[in-house]
N, C-alpha and C positions, 0 to 999 in steps of 0.2 A: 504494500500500500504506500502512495506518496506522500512523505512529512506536508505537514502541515503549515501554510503561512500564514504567521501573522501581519496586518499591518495597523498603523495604528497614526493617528495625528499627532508629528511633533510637538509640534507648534502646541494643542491642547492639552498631551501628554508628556511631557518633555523627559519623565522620571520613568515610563513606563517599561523601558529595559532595564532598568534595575529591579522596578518590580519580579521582572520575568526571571530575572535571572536567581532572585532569591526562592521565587517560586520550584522552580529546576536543582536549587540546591538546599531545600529547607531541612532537610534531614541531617546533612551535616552540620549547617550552622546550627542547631539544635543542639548538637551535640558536641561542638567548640564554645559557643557562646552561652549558653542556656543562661535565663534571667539576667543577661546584658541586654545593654543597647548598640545595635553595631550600627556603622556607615558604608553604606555601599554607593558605590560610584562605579560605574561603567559595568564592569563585570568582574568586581573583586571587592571582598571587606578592605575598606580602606584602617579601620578605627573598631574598638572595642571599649563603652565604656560602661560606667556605673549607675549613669544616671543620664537623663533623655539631654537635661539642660547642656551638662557636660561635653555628652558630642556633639551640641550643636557650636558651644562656645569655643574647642579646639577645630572643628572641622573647620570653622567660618575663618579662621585664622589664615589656612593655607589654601581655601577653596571656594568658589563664589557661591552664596544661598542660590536655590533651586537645583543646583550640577550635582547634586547627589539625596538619597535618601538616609533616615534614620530609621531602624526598624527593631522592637522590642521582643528578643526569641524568647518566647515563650510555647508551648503546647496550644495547640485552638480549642476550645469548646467549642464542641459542635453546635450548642446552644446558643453562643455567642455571635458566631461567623458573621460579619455582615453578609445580606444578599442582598442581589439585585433585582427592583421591583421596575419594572419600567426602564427608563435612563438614570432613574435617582437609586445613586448606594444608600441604601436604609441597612442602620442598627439593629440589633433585635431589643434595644431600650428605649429607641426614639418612638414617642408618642405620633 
């Protein structure tokens, strides 16, 4: 069967290969990072820290806001997961 392609709006999503790529390797950051906050940027953890503010505060140092994600490993609750309802991501808290 032929892989599949994504494509997606820069311009709208500008973050959304870091997404992907965490997605692709969530199991091991899972199991390097568990209960940090990492930075990813392009297609590699750039940063591992303690606390959300922290990586934003050293990332922003050597890297411009929006050119990378912060993302908290944790386990998902499947309870939790946001989904998507229409175009809008909805919480499973949001009223």
């Amino acid at each position: 069967m032929a892989e599949a392609t994504i494509s997606y709006n820069i311009a709208k999503y500008p973050n959304f290969k870091e997404y992907l790529w965490f997605e692709a390797h969530e199991e091991a950051s899972l199991q390097q990072h568990l209960g940090r906050y990492i930075v990813i940027k392009g297609e590699q953890v750039i940063g591992d820290y303690g606390t959300r503010k922290h990586a934003r505060q050293e990332t922003l140092k050597k890297h411009e806001a929006g050119s990378f994600i912060i993302h908290f490993c944790v386990e998902k609750d499947p309870r939790r997961v946001p989904r998507l309802r229409g175009r809008k991501l909805i919480s499973v808290d949001e009223k």
